[in-house]
C-alpha positions as CSV (number, residue, x, y, z in Angstrom):
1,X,137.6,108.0,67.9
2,X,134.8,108.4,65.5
3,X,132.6,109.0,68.6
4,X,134.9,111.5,70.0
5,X,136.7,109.3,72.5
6,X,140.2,109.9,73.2
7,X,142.1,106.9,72.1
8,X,145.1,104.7,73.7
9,X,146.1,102.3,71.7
10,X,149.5,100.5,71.5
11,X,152.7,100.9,69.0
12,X,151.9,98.1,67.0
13,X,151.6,98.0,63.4
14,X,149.8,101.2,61.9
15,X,147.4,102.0,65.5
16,X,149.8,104.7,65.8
17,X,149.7,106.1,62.3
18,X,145.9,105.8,62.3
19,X,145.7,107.8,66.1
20,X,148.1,109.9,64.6
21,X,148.7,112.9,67.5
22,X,144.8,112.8,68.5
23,X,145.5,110.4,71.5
24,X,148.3,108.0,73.3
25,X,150.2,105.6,72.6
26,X,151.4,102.7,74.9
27,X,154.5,102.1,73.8
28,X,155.1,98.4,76.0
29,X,152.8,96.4,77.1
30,X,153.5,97.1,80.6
31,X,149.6,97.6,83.1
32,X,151.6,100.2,84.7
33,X,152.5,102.4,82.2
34,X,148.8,102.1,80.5
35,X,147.4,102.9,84.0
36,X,149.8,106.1,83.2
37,X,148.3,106.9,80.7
38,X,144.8,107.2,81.3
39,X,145.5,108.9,84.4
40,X,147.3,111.4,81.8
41,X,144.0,112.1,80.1
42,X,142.1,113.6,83.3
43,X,144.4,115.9,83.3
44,X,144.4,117.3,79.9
45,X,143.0,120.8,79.9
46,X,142.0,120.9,75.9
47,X,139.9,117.5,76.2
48,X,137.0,118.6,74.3
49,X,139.7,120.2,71.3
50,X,141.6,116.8,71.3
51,X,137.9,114.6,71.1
52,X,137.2,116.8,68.1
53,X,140.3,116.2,66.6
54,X,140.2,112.7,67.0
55,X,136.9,112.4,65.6
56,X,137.7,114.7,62.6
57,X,141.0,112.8,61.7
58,X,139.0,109.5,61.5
59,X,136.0,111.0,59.1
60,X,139.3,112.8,57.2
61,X,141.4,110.3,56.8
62,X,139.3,107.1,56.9
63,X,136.2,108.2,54.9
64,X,133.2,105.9,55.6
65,X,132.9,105.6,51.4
66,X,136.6,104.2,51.6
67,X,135.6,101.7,54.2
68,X,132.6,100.0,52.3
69,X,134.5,100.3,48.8
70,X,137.6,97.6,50.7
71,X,135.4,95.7,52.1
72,X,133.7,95.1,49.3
73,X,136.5,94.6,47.0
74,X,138.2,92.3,49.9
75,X,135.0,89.8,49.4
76,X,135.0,89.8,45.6
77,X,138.9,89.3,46.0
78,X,138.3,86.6,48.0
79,X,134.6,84.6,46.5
80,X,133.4,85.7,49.7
């Protein structure tokens, strides 16, 4: 996402709360219905919009600052 890609990504855990409505979700693990879905995204008429959006919802919600401060604290946490 953070490189603009339009993301599929299944209903497990938070993946869909992190794609939020800036991609797809597969909602069973089924080859069929993933094949669906990327099939879906040649024919989406706003791709460049939804790319943007993607990558702007990633930098928004999931500042890189963020990122290194958890990491971080998850090895101190841990004697890492």
């Amino acid at each position: 996402m953070l490189c603009e890609c339009i993301p599929i990504g299944s209903s497990v855990n938070i993946i869909p709360k992190i794609i939020g409505g800036n991609g797809l979700i597969l909602e069973k693990r089924k080859i069929e219905d993933l094949k669906s879905l990327v099939k879906s995204i040649i024919k989406i008429e706003n791709k460049n919009t939804l790319r943007k959006q993607a990558r702007n919802h990633i930098v928004k919600k999931y500042n890189i600052n963020n990122r290194v401060e958890k990491i971080i604290s998850l090895i101190e946490s841990n004697n890492l």
